[in-house]
DRENDO-79449 format. One record per residue (C-alpha): residue in three letters; x, y, z. Coordinates in steps of 0.001 Angstrom, whole numbers. Layout:
N
[site ALA, [X, Y, Z]];
...
// end
This chain:
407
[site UNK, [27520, -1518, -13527]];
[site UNK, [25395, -4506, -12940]];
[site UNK, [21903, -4790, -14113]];
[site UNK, [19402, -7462, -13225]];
[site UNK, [15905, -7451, -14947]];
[site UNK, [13214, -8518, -12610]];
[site UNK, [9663, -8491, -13928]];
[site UNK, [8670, -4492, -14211]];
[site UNK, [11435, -3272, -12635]];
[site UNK, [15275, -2332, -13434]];
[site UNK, [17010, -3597, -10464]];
[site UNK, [20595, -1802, -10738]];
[site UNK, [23617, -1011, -8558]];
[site UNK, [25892, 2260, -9735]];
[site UNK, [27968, 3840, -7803]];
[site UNK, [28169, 7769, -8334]];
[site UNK, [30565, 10618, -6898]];
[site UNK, [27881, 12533, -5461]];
[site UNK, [26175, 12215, -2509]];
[site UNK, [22413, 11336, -1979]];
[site UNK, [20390, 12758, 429]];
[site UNK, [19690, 10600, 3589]];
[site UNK, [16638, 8202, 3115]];
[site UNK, [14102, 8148, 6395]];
[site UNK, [11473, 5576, 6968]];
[site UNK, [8619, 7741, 5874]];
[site UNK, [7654, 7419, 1915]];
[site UNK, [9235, 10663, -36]];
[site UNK, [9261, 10894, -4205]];
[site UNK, [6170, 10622, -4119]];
[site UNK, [4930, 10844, -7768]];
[site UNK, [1148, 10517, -9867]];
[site UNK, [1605, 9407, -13164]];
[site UNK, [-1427, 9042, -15719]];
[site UNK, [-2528, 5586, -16968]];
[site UNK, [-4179, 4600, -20552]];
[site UNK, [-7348, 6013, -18428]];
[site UNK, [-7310, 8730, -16079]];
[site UNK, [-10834, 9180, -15579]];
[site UNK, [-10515, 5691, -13582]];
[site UNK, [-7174, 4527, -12646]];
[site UNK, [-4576, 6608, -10846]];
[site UNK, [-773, 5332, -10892]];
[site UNK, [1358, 6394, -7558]];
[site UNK, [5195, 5527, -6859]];
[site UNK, [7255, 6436, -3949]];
[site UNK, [10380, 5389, -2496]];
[site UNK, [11155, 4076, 1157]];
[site UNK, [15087, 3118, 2867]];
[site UNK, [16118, -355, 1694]];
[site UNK, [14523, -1474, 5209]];
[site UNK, [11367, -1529, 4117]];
[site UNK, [10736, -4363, 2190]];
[site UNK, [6789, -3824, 2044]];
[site UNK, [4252, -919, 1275]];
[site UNK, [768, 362, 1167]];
[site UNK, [-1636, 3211, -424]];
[site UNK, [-4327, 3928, 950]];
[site UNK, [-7456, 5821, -1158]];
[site UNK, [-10796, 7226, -885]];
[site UNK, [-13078, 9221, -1861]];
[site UNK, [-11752, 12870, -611]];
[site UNK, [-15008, 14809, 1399]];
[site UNK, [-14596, 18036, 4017]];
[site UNK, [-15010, 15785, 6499]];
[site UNK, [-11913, 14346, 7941]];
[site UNK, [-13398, 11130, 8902]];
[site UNK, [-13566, 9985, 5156]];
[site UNK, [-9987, 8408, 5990]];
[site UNK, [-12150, 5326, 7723]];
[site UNK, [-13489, 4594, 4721]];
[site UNK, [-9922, 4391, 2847]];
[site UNK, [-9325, 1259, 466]];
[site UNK, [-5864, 10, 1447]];
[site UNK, [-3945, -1824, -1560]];
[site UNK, [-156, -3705, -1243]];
[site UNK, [2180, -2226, -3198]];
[site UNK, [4703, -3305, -5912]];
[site UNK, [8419, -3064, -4729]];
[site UNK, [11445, -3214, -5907]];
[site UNK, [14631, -4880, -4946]];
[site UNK, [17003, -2853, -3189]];
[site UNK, [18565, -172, -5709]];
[site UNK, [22046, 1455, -4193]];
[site UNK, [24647, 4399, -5744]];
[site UNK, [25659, 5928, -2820]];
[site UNK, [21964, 5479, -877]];
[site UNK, [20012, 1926, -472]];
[site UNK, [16792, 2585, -1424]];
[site UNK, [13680, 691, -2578]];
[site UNK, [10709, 2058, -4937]];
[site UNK, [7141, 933, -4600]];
[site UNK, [4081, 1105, -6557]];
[site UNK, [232, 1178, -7078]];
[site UNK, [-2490, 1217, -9900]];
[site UNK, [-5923, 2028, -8368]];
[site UNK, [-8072, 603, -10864]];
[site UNK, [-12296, 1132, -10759]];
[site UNK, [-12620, 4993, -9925]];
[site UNK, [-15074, 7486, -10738]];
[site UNK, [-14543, 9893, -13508]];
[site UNK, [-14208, 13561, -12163]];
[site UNK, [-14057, 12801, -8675]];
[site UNK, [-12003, 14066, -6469]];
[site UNK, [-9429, 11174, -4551]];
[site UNK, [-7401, 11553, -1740]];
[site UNK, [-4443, 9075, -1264]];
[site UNK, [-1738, 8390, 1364]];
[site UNK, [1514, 6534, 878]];
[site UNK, [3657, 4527, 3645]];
[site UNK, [2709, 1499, 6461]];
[site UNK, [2840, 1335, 10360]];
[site UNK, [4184, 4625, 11979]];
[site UNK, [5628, 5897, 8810]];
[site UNK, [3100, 7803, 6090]];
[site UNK, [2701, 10840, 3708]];
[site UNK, [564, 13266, 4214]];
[site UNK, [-2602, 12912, 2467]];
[site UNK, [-2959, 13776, -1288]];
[site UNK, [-5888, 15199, -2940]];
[site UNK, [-6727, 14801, -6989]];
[site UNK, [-9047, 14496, -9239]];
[site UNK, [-9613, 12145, -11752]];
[site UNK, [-10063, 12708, -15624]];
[site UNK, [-13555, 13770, -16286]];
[site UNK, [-15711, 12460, -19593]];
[site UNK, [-14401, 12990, -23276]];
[site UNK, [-15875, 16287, -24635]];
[site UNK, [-15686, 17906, -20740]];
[site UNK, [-13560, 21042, -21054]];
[site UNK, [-9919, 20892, -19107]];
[site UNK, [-6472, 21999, -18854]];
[site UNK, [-3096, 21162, -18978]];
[site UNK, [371, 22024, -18835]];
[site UNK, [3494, 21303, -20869]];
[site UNK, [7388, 21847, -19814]];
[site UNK, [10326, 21434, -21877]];
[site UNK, [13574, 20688, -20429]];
[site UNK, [14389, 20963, -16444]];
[site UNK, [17982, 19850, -17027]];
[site UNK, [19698, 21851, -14811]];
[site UNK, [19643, 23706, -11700]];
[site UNK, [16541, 21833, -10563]];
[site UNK, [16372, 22557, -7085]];
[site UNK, [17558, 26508, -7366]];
[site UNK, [16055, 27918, -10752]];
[site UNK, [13365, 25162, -12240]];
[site UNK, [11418, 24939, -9119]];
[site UNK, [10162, 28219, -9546]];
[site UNK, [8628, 27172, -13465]];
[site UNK, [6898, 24123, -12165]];
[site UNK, [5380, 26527, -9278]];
[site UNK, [4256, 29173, -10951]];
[site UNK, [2657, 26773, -13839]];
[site UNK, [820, 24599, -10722]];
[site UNK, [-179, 28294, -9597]];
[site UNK, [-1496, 29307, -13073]];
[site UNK, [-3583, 26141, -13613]];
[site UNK, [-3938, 24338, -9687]];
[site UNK, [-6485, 22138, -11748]];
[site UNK, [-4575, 20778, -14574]];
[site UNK, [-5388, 16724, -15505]];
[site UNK, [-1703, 16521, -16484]];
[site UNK, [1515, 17673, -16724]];
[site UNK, [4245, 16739, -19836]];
[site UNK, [7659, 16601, -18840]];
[site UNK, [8892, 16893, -22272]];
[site UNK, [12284, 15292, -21802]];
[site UNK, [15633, 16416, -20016]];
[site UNK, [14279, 16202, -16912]];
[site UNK, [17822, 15610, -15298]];
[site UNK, [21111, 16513, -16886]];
[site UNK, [22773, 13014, -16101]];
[site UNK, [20321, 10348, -15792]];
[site UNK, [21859, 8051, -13283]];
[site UNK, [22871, 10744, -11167]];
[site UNK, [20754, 10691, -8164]];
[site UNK, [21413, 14013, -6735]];
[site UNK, [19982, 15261, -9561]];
[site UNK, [16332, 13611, -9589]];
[site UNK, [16449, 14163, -5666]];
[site UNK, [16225, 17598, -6894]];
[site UNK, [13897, 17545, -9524]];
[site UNK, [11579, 15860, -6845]];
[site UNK, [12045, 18415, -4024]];
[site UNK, [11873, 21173, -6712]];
[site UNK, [8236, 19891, -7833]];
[site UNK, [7289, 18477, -4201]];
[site UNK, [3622, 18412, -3495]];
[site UNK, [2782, 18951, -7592]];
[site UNK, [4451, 15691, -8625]];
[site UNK, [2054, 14303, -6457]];
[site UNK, [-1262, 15674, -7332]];
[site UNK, [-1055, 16331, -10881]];
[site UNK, [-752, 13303, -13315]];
[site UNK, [2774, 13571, -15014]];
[site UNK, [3258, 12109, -18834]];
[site UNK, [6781, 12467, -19117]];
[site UNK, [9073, 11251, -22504]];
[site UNK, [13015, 10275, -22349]];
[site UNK, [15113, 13007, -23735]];
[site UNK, [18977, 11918, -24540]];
[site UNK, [19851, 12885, -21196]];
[site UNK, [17985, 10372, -19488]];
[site UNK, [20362, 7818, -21303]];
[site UNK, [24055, 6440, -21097]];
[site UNK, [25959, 4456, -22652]];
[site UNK, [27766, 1393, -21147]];
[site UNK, [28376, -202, -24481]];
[site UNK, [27474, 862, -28354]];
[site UNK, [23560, 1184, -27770]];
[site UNK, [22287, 3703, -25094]];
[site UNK, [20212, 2679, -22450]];
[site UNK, [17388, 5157, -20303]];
[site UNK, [17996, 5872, -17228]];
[site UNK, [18620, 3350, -14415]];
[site UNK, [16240, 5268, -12379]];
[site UNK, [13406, 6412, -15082]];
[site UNK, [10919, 2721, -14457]];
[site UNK, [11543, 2524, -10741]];
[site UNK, [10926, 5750, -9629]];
[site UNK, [7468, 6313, -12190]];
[site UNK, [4802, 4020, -13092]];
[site UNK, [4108, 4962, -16562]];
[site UNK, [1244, 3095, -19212]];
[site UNK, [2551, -167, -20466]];
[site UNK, [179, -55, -23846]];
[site UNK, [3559, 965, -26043]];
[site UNK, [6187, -1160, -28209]];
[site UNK, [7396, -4030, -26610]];
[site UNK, [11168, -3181, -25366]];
[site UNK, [10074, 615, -24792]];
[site UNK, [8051, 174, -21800]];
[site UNK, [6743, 3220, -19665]];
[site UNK, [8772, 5496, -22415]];
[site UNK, [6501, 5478, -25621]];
[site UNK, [2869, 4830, -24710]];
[site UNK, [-328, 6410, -24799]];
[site UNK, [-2967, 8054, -22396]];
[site UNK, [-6366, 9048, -23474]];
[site UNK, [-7501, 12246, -21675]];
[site UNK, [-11329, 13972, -22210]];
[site UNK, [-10871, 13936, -25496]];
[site UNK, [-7863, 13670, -25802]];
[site UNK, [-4814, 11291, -26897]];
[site UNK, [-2006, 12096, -25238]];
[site UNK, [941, 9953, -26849]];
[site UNK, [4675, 10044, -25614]];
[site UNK, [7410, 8687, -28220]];
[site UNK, [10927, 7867, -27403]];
[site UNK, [12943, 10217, -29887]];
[site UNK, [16225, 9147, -28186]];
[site UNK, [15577, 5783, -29780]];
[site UNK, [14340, 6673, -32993]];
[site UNK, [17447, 8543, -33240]];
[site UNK, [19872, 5905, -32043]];
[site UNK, [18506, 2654, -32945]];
[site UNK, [16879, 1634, -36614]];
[site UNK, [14874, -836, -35203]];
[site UNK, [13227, 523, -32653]];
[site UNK, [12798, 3233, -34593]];
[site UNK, [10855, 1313, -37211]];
[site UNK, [9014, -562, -34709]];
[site UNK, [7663, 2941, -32913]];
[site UNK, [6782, 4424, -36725]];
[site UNK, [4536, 1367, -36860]];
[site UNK, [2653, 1635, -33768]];
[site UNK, [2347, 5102, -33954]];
[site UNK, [461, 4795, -37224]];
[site UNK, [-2243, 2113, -35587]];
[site UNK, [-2465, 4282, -32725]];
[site UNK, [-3228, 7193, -34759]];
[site UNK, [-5799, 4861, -37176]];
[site UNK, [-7467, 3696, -34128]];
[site UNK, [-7739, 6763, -32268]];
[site UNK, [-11204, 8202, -31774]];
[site UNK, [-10873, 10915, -29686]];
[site UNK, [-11359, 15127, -31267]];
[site UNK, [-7582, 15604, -30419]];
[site UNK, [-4399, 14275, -30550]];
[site UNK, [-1222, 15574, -28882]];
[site UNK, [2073, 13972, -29493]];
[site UNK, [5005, 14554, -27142]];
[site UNK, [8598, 13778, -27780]];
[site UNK, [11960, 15096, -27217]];
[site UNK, [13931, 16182, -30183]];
[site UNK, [11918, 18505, -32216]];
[site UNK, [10620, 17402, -35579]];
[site UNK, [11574, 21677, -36561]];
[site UNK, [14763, 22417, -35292]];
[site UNK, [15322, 25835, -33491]];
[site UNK, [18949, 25548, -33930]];
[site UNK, [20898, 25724, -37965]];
[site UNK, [23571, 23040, -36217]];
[site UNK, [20779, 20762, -35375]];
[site UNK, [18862, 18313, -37639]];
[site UNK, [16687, 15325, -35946]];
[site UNK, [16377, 13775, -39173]];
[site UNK, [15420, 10253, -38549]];
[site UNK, [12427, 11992, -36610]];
[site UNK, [11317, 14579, -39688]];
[site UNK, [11749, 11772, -42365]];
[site UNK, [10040, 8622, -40555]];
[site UNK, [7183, 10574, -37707]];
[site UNK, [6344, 13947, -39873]];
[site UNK, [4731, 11950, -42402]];
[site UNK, [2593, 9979, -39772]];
[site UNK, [2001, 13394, -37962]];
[site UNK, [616, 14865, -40955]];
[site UNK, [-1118, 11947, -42405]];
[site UNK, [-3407, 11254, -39377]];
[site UNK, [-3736, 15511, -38559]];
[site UNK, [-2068, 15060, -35527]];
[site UNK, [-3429, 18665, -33421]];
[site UNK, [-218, 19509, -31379]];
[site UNK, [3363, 18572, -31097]];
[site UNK, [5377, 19211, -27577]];
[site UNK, [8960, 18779, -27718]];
[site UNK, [12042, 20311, -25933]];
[site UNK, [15818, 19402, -26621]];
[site UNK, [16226, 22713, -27936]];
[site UNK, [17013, 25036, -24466]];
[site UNK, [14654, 28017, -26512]];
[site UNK, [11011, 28805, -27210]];
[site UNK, [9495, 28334, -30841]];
[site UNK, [6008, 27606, -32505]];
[site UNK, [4574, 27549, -36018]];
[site UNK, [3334, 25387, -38745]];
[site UNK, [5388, 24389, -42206]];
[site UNK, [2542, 26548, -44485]];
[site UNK, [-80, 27310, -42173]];
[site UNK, [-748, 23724, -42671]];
[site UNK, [-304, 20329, -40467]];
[site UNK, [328, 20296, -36325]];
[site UNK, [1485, 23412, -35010]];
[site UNK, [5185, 22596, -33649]];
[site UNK, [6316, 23759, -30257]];
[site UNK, [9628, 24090, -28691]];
[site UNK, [9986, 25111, -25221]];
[site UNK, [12526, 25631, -22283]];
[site UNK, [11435, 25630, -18794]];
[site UNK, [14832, 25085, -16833]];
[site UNK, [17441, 27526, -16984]];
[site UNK, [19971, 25977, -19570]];
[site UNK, [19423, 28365, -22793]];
[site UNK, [20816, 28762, -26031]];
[site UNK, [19853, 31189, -29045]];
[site UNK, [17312, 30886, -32013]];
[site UNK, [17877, 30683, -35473]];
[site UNK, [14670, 32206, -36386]];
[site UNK, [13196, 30038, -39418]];
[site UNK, [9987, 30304, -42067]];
[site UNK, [8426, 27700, -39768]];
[site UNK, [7913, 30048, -36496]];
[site UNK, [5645, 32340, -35703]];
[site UNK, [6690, 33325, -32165]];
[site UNK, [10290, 32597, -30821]];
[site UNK, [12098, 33378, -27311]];
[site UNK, [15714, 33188, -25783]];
[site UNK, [17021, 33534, -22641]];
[site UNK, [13792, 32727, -20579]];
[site UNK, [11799, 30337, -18750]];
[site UNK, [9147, 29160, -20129]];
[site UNK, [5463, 26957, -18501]];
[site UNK, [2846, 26604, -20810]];
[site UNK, [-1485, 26150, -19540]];
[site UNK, [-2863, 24609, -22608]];
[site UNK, [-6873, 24179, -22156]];
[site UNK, [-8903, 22328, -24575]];
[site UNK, [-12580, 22099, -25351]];
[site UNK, [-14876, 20125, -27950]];
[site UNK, [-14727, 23013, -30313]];
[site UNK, [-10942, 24527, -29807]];
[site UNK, [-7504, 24506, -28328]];
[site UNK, [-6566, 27177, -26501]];
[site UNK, [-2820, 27945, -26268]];
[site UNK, [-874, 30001, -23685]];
[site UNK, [2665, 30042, -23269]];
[site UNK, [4230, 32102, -20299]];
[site UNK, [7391, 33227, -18648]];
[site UNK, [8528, 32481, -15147]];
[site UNK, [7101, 35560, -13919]];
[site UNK, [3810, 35197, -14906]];
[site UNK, [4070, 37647, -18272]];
[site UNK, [2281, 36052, -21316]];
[site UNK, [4625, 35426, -24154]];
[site UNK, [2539, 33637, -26574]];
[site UNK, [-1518, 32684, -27526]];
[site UNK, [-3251, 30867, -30241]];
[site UNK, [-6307, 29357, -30655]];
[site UNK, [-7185, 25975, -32647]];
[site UNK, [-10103, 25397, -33838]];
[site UNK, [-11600, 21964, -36190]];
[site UNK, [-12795, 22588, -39254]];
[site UNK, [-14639, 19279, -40660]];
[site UNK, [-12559, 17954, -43659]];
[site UNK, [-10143, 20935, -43651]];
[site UNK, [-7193, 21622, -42078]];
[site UNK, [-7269, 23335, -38533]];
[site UNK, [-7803, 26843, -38034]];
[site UNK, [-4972, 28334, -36669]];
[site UNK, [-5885, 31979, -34746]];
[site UNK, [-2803, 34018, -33576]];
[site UNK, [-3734, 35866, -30217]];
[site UNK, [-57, 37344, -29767]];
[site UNK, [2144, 39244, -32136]];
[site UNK, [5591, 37579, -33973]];
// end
């Protein structure tokens, strides 16, 4: 494999043994990604043939009247060199910068004869404004077939989420093509109107020599915030949400690499010192509690728990596991969550730690949050609540945790 770095973007050539749907003129992939501030910049990527050398967005203000596309703001996009496996392809992108805070946006993607469809969203509103969002754990496998139906139902349960965290795993093999082709038909229309904050699991990375390396595919193909650790672009930042710090951390590296891992410990501590927002929700893949007796993400539990606790971090959102866990270590620190919502499972080895565990099912979760309390849900794929807490802040005490659903 050859790999050329060119400004923001991976430019790679791989060649793969399966085959890649055909690429038309008109955009497709079409993905929203949250910045550092949703409530007035919007990130949108897409991906063309290798013909097409050039692209555009176009964005306005989104009334009932169908006219308002006159008024669109048309801005040249970012593209990539040509990226081939078995399909020649080239990924654009645009930052809108300067919008309104809780205002509703609709966006098109493409030039000359050859757009999307208009999209509609809405930006982030103001920090103490009520919202909701939701949180997957791994996709993995089966994208197209058996995970579509969890990202559906979820977009069905809460149509007006600001975000969605992809929690790692999204693929199985992270240079295989086929695969994200599926995981963006499978989420189609959603990828495009929700913001997604997605983290690296391990299977978003290979390994062409002794150090692993994220997918060739992962910074073309999403346009993630570039306020993290130099060297982990678009994988470890931070978004701040109504409220709300979102931050992603790549666990893959902290678990393969001691300097990187050193080097995300200290900029997640002055990015939890500086934070002002009510919340904070960290998001990474390999849970700091286990699910699993065989599995032990130590370099995670000794050098981010500490931080995590220190700094009274609200929620963590993790995956890795292929079950469904959450607790706190002594009714005490961030309530821990692991969560499944492809269908690659394994058992739990139930633990002091959890208070509500699953196997063998789907999960989505609609998390909504407020200035006085988080409000937890956690569902199966067929609608059927399977877990509910509340969180509520409790000046210079620890959170109070409510249960709403039994162990």
């Amino acid at each position: 494999m050859k790999i050329i770095h060119s400004g923001r973007w991976l430019i790679a050539t791989c060649f793969l043994l399966q085959q890649a749907s055909a690429q038309q003129a008109r955009p497709d992939n079409i993905v929203l990604n949250v910045t550092a501030d949703p409530a007035r910049s919007a990130a949108i990527t897409w991906r063309t043939h290798a013909a097409a050398d050039s692209s555009y967005a176009e964005i306005a203000p989104s009334t009932p009247d169908p006219a308002f596309t006159a008024k669109a703001a048309r801005k040249a996009a970012g593209t990539t060199g040509v990226i081939s496996d078995t399909l020649a392809v080239r990924y654009h992108h645009v930052v809108f910068n300067d919008l309104q805070p809780n205002t509703e946006y609709a966006y098109r993607v493409g030039k000359g004869d050859h757009w999307s469809e208009w999209f509609q969203f809405r930006t982030a509103g103001l920090p103490g404004q009520p919202f909701s969002f939701i949180y997957l754990g791994d996709a993995q496998t089966n994208l197209l077939s058996l995970w579509s139906r969890a990202i559906r139902k979820a977009w069905s349960a809460a149509p007006d989420a600001k975000l969605i965290i992809h929690a790692g795993d999204l693929v199985n093999r992270g240079n295989n093509y086929n695969e994200w082709q599926q995981w963006f038909e499978a989420g189609s229309f959603v990828h495009a109107s929700i913001p997604g904050l997605m983290t690296p699991g391990n299977h978003e990375y290979y390994y062409p020599n002794d150090s692993g390396v994220v997918s060739v595919f992962w910074r073309p193909q999403f346009t993630l915030p570039e306020n993290g650790p130099a060297g982990l672009e678009e994988t470890c930042y931070y978004s701040d949400v109504q409220g709300v710090r979102f931050i992603s951390l790549n666990s893959q590296e902290i678990e393969i690499n001691e300097r990187l891992l050193h080097l995300q410990r200290d900029w997640l501590e002055q990015v939890l010192k500086e934070n002002r927002n009510r919340w904070t929700v960290v998001t990474f893949h390999h849970p700091v509690l286990s699910t699993k007796k065989t599995r032990d993400n130590k370099f995670v539990r000794d050098h981010i728990k500490p931080l995590l606790d220190k700094y009274k971090v609200d929620l963590v959102l993790t995956g890795h596991d292929h079950t469904y866990a959450r607790g706190r270590e002594g009714n005490q620190g961030p309530v821990y969550v692991v969560s499944v919502s492809g269908p690659k499972m394994y058992e739990v080895d139930p633990a002091p730690w959890m208070h509500k565990t699953g196997s063998h099912e789907q999960f989505y979760q609609i998390i909504r949050v407020d200035d006085k309390a988080i409000h937890y849900s956690s569902y199966t794929v067929d609608g059927a609540l399977h877990d509910a807490f509340k969180l509520q802040k409790q000046a210079g005490r620890q959170n109070t945790l409510t249960n709403l659903m039994k162990p």
